[in-house]
FIKEDO-778888 format. One record per residue: residue in one letter; x, y, z of N, C-alpha, C in turn. Coordinates in nm, 2 decimals. Each point is the difference from the previous one (the first is absolute). Example, Ala and Ser with C-alpha at 12.3 -4.5 7.8 and 13.67 -1.06 7.14 Angstrom:
resn_n_px_n_py_n_pz_ca_px_ca_py_ca_pz_c_px_c_py_c_pz
a_1.32_-0.57_0.78_-0.09_0.12_0.00_0.09_0.12_0.00
s_-0.04_0.11_-0.07_0.09_0.11_0.00_-0.08_0.11_0.08
***
This chain:
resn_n_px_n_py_n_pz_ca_px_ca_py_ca_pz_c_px_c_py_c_pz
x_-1.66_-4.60_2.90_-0.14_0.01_-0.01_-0.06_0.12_0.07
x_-0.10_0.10_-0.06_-0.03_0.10_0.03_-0.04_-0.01_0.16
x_-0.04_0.07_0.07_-0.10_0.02_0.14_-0.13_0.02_-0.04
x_-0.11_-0.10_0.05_-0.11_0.01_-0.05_-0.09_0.09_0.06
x_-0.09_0.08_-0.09_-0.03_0.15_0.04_-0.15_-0.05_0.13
x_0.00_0.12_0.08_-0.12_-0.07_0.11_-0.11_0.11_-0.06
x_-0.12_-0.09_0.04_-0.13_0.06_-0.04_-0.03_-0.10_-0.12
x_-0.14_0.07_0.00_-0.10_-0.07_-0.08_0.07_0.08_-0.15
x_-0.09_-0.12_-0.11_0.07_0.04_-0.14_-0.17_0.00_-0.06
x_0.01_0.19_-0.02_-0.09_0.08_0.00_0.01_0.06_-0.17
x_-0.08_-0.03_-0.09_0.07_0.04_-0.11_-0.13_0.10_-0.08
x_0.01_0.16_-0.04_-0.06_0.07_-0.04_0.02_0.13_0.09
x_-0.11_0.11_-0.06_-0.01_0.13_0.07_-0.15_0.00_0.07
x_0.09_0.15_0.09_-0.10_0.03_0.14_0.02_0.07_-0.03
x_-0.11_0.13_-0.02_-0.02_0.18_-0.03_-0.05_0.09_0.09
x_0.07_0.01_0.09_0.03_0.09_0.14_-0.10_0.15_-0.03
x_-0.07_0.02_0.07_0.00_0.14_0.05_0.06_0.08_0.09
x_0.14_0.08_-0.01_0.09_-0.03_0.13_-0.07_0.13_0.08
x_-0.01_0.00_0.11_-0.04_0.13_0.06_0.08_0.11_0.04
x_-0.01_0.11_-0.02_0.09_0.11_0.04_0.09_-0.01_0.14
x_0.17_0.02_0.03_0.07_-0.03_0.10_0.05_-0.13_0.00
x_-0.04_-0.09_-0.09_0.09_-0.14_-0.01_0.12_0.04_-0.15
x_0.09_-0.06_0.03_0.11_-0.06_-0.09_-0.08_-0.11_-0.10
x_0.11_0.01_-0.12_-0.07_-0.13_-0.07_0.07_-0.08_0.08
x_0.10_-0.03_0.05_0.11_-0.11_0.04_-0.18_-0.05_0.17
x_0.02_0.10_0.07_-0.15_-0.05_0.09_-0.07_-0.07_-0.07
x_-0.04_0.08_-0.11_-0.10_-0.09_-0.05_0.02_-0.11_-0.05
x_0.09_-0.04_-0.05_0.08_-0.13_-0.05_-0.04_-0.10_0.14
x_0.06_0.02_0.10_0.03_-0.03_0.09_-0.12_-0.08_0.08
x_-0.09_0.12_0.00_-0.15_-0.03_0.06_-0.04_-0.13_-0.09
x_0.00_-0.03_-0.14_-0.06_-0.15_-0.04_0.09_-0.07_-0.06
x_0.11_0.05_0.04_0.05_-0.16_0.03_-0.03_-0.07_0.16
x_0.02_0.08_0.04_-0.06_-0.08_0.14_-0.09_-0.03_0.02
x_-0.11_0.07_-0.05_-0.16_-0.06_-0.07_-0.02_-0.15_-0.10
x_0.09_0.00_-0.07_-0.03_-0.09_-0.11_0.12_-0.10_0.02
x_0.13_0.01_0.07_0.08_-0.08_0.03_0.09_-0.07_-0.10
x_-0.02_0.10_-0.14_0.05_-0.01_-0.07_0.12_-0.01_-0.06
x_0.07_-0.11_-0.04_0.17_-0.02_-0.01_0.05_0.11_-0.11
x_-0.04_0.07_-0.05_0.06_0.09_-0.11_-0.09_0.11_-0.04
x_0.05_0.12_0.03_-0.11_0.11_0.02_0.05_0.13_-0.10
x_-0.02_0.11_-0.03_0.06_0.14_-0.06_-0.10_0.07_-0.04
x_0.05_0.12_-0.02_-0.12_0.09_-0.09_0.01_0.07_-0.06
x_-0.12_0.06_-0.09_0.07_0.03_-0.15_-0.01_0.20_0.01
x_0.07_0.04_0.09_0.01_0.16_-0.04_-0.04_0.08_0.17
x_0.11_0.03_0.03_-0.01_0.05_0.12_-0.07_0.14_0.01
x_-0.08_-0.02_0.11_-0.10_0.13_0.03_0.01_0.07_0.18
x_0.07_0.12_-0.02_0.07_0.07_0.09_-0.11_-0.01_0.11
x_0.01_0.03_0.14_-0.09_0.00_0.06_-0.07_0.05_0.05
x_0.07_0.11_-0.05_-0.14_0.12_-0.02_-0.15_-0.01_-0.11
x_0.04_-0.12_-0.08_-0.08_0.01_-0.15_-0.06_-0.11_0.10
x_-0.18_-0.01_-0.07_-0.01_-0.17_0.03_-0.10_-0.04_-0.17
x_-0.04_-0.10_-0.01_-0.04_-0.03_-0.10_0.07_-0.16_-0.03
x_0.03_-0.04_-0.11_0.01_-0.12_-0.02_0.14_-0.09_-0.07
x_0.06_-0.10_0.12_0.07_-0.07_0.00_0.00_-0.12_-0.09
x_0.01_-0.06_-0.08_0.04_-0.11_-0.07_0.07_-0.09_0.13
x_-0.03_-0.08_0.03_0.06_-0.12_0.05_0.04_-0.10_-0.05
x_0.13_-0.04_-0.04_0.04_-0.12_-0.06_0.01_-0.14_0.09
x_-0.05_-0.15_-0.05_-0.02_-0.08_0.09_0.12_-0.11_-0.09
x_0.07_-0.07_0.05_0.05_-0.10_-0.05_0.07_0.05_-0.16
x_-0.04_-0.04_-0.08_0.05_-0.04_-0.15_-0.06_0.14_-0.02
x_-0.05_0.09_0.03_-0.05_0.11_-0.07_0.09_0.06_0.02
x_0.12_-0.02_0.10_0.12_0.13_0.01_0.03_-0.02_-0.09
x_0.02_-0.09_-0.14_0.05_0.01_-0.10_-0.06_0.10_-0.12
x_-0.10_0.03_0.02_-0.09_0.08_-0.06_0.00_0.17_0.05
x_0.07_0.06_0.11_0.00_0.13_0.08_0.02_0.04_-0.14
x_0.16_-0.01_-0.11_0.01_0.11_-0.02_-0.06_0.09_-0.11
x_-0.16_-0.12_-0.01_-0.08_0.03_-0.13_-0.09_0.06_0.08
x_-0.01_0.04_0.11_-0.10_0.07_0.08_0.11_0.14_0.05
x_0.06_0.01_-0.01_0.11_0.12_0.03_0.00_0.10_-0.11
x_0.04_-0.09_-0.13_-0.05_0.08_-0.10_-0.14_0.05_-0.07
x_-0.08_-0.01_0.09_-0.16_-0.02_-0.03_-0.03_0.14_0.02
x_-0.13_0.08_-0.12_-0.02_0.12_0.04_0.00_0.04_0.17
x_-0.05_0.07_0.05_-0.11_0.06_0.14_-0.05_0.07_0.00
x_-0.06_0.03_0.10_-0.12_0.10_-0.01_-0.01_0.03_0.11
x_-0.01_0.16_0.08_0.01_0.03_0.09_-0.10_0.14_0.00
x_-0.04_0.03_0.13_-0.06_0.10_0.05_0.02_0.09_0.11
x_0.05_0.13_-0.06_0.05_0.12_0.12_-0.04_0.07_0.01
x_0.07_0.05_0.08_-0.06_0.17_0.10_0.10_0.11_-0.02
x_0.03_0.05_-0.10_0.17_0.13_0.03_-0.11_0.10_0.08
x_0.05_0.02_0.14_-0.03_0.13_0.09_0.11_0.11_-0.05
x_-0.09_0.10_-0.03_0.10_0.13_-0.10_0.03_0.08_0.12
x_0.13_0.05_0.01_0.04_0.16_0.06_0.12_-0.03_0.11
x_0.00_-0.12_-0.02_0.17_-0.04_0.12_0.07_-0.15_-0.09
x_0.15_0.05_-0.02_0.05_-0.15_-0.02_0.06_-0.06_0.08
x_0.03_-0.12_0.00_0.01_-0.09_0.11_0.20_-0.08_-0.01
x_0.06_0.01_0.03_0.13_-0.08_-0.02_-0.03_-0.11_-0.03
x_-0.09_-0.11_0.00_-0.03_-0.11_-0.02_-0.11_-0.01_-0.19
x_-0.03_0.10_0.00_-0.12_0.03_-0.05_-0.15_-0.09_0.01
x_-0.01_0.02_0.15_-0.11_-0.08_0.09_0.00_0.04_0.07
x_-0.15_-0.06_0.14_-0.01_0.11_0.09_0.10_-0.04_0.11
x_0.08_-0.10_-0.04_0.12_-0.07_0.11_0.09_0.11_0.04
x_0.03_0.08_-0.14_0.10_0.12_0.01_0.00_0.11_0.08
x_0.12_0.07_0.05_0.00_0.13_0.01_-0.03_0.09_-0.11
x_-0.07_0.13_0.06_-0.06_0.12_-0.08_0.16_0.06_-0.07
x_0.04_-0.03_-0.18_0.13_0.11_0.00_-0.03_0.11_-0.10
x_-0.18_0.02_-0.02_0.00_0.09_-0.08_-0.13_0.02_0.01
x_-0.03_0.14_-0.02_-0.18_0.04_0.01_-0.05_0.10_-0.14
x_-0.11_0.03_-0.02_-0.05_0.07_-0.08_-0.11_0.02_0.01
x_-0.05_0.12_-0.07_-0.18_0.07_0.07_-0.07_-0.05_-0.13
x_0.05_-0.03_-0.12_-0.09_-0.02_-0.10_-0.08_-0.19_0.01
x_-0.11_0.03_-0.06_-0.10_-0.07_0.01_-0.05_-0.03_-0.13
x_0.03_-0.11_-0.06_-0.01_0.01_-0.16_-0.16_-0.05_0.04
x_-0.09_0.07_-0.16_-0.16_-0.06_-0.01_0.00_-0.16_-0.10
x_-0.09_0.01_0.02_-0.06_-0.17_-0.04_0.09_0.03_-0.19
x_-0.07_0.09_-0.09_0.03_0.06_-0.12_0.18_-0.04_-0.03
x_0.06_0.09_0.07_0.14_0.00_-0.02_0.07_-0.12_-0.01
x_-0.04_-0.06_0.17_-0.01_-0.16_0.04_0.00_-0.09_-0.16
x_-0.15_0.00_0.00_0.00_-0.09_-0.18_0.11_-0.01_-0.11
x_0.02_0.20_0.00_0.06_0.06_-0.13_0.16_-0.05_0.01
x_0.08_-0.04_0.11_0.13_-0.08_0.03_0.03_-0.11_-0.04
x_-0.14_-0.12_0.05_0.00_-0.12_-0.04_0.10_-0.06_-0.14
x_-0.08_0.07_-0.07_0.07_-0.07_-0.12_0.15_-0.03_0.00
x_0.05_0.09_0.06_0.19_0.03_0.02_0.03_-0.14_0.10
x_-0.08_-0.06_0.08_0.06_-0.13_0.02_-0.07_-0.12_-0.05
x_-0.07_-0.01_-0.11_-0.03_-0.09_-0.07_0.06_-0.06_-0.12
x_0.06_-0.13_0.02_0.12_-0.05_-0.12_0.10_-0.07_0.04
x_0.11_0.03_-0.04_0.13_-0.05_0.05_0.06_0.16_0.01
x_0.02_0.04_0.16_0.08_0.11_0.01_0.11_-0.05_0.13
x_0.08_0.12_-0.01_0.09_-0.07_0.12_-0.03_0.06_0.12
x_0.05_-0.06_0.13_-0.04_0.00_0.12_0.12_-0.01_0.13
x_0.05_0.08_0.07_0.08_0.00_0.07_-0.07_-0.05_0.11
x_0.07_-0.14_0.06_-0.06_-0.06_0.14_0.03_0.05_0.12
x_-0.11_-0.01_0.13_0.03_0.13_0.10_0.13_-0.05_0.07
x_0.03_0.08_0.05_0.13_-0.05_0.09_-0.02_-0.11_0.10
x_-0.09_-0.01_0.06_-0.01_-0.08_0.10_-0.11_-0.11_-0.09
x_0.09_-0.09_-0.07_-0.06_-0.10_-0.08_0.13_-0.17_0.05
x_0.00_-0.06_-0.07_0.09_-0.15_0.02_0.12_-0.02_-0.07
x_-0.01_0.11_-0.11_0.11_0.02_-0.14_0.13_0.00_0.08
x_0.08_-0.09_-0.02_0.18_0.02_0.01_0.03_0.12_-0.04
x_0.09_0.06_0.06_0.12_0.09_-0.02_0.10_-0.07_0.10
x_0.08_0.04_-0.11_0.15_-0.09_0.03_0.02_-0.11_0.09
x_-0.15_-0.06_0.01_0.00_-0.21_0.07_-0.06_0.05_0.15
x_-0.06_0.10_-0.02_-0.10_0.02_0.13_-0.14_0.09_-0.04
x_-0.08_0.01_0.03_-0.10_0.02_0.05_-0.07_0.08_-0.04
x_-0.04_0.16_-0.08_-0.04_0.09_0.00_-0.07_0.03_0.13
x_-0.11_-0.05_0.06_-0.04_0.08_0.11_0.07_-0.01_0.12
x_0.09_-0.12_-0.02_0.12_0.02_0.12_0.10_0.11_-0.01
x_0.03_0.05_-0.14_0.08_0.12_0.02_-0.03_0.10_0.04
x_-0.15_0.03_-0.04_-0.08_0.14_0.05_-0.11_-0.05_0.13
x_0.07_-0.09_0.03_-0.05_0.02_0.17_0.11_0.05_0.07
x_0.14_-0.02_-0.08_0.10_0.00_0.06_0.02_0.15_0.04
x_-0.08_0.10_-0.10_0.07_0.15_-0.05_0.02_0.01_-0.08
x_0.03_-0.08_-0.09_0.14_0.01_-0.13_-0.16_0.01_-0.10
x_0.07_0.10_-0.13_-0.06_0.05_-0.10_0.01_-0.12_-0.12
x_-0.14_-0.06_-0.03_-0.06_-0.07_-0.10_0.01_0.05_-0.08
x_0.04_-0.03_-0.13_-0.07_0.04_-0.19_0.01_-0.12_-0.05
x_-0.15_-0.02_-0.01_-0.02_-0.11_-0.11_0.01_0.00_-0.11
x_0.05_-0.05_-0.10_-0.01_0.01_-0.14_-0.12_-0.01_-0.04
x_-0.12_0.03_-0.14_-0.07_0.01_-0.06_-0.01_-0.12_-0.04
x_-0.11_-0.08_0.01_0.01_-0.11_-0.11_-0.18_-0.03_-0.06
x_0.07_-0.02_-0.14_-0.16_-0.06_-0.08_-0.10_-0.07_0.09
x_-0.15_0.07_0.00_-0.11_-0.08_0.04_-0.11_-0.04_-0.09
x_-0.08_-0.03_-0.02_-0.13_0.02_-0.07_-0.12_0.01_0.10
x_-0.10_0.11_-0.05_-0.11_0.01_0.09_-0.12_-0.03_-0.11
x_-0.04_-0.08_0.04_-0.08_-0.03_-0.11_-0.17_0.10_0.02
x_-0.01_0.03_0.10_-0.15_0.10_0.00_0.00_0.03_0.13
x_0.02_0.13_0.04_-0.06_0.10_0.11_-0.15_0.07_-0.01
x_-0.04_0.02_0.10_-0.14_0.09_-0.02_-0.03_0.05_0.17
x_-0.06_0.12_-0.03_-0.05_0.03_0.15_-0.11_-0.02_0.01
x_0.00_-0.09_0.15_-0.12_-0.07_0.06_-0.06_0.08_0.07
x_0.06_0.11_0.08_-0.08_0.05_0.08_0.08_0.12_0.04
x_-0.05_0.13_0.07_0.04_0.12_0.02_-0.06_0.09_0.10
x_0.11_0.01_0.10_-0.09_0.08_0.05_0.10_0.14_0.04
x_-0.05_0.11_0.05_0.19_0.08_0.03_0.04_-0.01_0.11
x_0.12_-0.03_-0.04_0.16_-0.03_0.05_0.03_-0.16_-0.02
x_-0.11_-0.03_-0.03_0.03_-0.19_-0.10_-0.05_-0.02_-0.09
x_0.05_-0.09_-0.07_-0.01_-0.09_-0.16_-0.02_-0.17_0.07
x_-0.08_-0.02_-0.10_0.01_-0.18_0.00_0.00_-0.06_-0.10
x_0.12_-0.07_-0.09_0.01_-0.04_-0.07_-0.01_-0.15_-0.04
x_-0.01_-0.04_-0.11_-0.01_-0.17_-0.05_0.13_-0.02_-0.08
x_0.07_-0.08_0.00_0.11_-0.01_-0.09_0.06_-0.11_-0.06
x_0.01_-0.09_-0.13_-0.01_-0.10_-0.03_0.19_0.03_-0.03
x_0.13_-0.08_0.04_0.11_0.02_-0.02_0.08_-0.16_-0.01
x_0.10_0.05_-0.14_0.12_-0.14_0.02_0.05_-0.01_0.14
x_0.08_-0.09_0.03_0.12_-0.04_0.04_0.06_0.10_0.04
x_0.11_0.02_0.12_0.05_0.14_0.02_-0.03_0.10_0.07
x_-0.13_0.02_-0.01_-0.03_0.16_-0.01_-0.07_0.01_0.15
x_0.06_0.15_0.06_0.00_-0.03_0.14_-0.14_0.14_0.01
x_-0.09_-0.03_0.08_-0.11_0.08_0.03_0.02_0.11_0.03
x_0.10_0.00_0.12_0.00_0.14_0.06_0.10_0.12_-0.09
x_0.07_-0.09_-0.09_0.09_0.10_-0.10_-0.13_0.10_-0.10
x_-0.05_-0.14_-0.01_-0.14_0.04_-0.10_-0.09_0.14_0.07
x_-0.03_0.00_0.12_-0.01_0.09_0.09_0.03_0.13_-0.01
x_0.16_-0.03_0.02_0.05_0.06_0.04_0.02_0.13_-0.12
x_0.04_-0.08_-0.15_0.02_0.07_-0.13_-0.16_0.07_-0.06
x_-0.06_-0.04_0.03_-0.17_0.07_0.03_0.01_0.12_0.01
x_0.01_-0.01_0.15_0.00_0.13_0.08_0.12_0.12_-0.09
x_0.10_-0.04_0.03_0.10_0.07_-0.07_-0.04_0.11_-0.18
x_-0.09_-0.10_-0.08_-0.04_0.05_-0.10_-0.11_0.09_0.00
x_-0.05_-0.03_0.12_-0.14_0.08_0.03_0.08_0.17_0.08
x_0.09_-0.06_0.02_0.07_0.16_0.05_-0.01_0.01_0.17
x_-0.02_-0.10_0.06_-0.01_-0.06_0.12_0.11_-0.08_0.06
x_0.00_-0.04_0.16_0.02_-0.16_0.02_-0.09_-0.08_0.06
x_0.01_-0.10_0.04_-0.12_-0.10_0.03_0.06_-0.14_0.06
x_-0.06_-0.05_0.04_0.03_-0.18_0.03_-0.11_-0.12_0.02
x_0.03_-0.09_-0.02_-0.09_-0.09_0.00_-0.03_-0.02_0.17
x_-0.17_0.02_0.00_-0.06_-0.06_0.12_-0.07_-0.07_0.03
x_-0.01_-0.06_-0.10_-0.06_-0.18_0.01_0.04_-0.04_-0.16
x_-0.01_-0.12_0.04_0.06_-0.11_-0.10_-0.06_-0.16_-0.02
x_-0.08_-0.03_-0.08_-0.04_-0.16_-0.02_-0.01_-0.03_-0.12
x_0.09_-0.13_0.01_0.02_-0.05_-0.12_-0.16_-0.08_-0.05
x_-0.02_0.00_-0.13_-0.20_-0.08_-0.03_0.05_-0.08_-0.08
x_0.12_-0.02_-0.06_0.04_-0.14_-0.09_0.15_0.02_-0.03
x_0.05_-0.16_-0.02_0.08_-0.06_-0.02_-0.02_-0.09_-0.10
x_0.07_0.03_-0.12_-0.07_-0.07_-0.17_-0.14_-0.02_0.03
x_0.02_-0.16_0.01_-0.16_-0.05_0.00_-0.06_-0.02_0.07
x_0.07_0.08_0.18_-0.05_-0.03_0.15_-0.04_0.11_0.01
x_-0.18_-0.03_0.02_-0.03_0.15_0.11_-0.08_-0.01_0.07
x_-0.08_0.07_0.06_-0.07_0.03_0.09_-0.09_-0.11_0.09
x_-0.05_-0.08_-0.10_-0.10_-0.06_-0.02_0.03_-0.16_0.01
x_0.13_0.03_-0.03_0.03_-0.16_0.08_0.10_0.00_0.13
x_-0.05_0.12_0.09_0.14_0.04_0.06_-0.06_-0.06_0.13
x_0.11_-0.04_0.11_-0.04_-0.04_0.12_0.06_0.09_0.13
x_-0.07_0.08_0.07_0.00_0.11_0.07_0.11_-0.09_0.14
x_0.14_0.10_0.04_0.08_-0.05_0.09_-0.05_0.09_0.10
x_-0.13_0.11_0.00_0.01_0.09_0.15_-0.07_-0.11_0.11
x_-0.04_-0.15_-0.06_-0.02_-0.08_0.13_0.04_-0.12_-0.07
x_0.05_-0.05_0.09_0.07_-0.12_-0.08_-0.14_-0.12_0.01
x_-0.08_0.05_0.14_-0.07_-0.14_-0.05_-0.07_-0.04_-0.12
x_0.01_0.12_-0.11_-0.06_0.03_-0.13_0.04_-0.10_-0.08
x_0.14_-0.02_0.05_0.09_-0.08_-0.09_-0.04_-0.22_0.04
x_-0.07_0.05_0.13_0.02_-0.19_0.05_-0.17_-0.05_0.02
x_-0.13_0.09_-0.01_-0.12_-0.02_0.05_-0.09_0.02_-0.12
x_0.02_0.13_-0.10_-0.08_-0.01_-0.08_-0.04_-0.06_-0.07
x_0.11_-0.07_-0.06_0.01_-0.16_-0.10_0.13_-0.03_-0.02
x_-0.05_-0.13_-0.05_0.14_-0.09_-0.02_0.11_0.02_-0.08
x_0.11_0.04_0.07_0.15_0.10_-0.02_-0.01_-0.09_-0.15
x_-0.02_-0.12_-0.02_0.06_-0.06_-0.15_-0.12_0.05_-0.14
x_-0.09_0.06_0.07_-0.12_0.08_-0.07_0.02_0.13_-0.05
x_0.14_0.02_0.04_0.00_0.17_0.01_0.15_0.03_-0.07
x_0.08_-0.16_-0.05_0.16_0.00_-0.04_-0.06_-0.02_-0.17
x_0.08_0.08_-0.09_-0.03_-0.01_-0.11_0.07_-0.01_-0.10
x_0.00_-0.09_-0.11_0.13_-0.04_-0.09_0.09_0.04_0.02
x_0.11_-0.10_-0.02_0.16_0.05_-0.02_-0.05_0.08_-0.14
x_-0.02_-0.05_-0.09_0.01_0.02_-0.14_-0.13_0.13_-0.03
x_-0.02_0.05_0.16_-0.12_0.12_-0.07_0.08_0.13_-0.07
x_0.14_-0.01_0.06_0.06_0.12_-0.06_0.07_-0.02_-0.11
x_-0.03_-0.08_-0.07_0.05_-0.06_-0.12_-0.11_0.02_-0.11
x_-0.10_0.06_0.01_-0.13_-0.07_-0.05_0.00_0.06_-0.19
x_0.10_0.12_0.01_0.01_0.05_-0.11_0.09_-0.01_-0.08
x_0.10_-0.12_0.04_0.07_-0.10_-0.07_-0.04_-0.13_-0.08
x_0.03_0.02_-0.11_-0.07_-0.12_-0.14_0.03_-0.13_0.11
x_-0.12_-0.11_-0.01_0.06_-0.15_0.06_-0.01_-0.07_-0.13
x_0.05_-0.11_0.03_0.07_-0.09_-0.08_-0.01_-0.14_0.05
x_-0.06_-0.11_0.02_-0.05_-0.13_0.03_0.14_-0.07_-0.08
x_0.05_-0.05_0.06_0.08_-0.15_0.03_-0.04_-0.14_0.01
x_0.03_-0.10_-0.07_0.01_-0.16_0.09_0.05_0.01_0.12
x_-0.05_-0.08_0.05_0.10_-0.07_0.12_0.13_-0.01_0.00
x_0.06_-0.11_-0.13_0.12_0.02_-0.03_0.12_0.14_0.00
x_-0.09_0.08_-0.09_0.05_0.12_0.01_0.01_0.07_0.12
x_-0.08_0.00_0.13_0.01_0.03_0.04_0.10_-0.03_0.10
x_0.03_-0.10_0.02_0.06_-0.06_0.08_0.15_0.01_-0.04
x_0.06_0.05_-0.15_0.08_0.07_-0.01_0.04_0.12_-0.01
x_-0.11_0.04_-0.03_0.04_0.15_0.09_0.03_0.04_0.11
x_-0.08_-0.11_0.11_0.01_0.03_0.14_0.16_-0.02_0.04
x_0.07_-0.10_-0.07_0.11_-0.05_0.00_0.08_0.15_-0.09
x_0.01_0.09_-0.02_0.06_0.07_-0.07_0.00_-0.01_-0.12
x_-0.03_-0.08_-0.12_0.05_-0.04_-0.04_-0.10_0.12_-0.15
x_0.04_0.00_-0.15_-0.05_0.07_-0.08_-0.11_-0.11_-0.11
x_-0.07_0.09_-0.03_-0.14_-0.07_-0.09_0.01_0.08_-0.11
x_-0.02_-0.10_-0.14_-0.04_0.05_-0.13_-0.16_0.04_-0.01
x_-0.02_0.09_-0.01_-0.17_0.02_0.00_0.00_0.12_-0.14
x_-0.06_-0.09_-0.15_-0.06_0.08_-0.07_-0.05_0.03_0.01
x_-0.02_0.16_-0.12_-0.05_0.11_0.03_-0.06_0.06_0.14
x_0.15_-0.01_0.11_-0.06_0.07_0.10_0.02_0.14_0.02
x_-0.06_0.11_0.04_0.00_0.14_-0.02_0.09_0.02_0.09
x_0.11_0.06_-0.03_0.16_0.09_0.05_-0.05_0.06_0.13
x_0.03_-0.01_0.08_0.04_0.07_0.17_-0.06_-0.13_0.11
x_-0.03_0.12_0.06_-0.02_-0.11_0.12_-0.17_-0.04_0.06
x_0.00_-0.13_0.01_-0.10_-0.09_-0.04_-0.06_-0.08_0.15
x_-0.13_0.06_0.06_-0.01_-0.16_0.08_-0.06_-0.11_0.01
x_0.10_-0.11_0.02_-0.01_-0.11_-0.05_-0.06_-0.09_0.08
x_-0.14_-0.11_-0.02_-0.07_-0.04_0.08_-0.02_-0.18_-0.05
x_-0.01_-0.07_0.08_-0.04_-0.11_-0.04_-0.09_-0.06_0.10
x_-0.11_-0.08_-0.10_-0.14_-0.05_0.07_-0.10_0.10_0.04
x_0.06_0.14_-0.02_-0.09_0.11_0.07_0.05_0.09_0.13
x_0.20_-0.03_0.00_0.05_-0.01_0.12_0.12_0.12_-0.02
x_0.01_0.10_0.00_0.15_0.08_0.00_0.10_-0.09_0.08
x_0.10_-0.02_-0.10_0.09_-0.06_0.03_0.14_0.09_0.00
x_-0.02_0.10_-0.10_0.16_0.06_-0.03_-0.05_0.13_-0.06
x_0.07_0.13_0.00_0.07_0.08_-0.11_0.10_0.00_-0.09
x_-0.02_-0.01_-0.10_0.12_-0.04_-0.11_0.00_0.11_-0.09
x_0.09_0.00_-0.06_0.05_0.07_-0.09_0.03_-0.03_-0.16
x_-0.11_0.02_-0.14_0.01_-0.04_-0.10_0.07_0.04_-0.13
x_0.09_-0.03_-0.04_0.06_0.09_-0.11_0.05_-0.12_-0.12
x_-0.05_0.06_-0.12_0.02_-0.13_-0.09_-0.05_-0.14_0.06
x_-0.10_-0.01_0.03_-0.07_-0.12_0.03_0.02_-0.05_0.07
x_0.12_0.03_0.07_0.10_-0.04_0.14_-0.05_0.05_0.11
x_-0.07_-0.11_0.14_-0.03_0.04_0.10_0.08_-0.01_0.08
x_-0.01_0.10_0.09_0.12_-0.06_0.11_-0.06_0.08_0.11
x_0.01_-0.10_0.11_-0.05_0.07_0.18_0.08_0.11_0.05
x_-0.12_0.11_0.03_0.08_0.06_0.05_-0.01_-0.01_0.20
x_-0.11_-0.02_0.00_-0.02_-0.05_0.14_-0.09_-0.13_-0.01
x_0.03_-0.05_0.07_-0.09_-0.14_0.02_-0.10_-0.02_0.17
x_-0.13_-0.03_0.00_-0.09_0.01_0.11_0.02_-0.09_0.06
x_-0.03_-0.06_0.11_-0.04_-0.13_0.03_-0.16_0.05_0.19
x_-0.05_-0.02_-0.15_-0.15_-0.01_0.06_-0.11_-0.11_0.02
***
């Protein structure tokens, strides 16, 4: 028989404002201790230099992270032009300078070149394996990084603001795509170098700003209002997935693993609710349901 987990059984998301200098893992850390919650995670780690917004998974929502992983984002920077950074941030050592100073015009006239699916070499000092360690552990070590290129999509860049020797950009991007490369490949096309000097993420798919709960004081998190006022569906990151209403019966074989005949049900994946209740994600093909995760909420 398993070990039964301690803490409260806390089920939904909490949408962090993390502040600059925390870890996501800190911030993880800070409400669970707050909320005392038996089962915690989060959906997309944010370095701690960036601050902006954490997804907190509460209970049955860790089952849901990795529809929030693959969720656009949206982020807002700073590339300071004329020094690059080994890190490409201001964490780095200076390993390259330049006197040019691209204008607002030029700036624009670039843009297009990272908009779409283009490829993107991640910076060295990132989390990527090489050979079952580390990338920024190797180049902390000394030892020479080359990341390989891999597919991103950016779905819209634009410049927000300018002034000289900075850019501030808005950037809507898949899965993958690391900021400061984005930065970093900027600068480079502009005939420069550059690095990111500030960084905040404004959304996470369908989490942003506006439902976010600020970690620079925690008592934000225990005084303003009631912590269960502020946790929001397991099933909010789901929301753009077809549902499907069940009996009881049905449901109750699903929950059990088990497969459902359901005519004319539309092919992929489906969530499945009964009484008004998400019960499961299944999966439909030829009228054949079948769980692919099951809730218990």
């Amino acid at each position: 028989m398993g070990r039964k987990r301690k803490g409260l059984k806390i089920d939904g998301w909490l949408v962090i404002d993390k502040p600059l200098g925390m870890t996501s893992t800190q911030a993880v850390g800070r409400v669970r201790r707050l909320t005392n919650a038996a089962k915690i995670g989060h959906g997309g780690t944010l370095d701690p230099l960036a601050s902006g917004i954490l997804p907190i998974a509460l209970g049955e929502a860790t089952k849901t992270i990795p529809f929030v992983m693959d969720a656009r984002k949206t982020y807002r920077f700073t590339v300071t032009w004329g020094e690059e950074r080994s890190t490409d941030d201001a964490e780095g050592e200076i390993v390259a300078r330049s006197d040019h100073r691209p204008t607002a015009a030029e700036i624009v006239a670039v843009l297009p070149q990272f908009t779409g699916t283009i490829l993107q070499r991640p910076p060295a000092f990132s989390a990527i394996k090489v050979d079952g360690k580390r990338a920024y552990d190797l180049a902390r070590a000394g030892e020479e990084v080359e990341l390989k290129e891999r597919e991103i999509t950016i779905f819209s860049l634009r410049l927000e603001a300018f002034e000289e020797g900075a850019a501030t950009f808005e950037v809507e991007c898949g899965k993958g795509t690391y900021i400061r490369s984005l930065a970093r490949d900027l600068a480079h096309a502009l005939g420069t170098v550059g690095y990111v000097s500030m960084l905040r993420r404004t959304k996470v798919g369908c989490f942003g700003e506006s439902v976010s709960i600020s970690l620079d004081n925690q008592d934000d998190l225990v005084h303003s209002a009631p912590l269960e006022d502020r946790i929001l569906p397991v099933e909010t990151v789901l929301d753009d997935i077809l549902a499907l209403a069940v009996t009881e019966e049905e449901a109750k074989r699903l929950q059990q693993g088990q497969k459902l005949t359901v005519p004319n049900c539309t092919t992929g994946l489906v969530r499945v609710t009964c009484n008004g209740k998400f019960i499961a994600l299944a999966e439909c093909a030829e009228n054949i349901l079948k769980p692919v995760r099951v809730f218990n909420l």
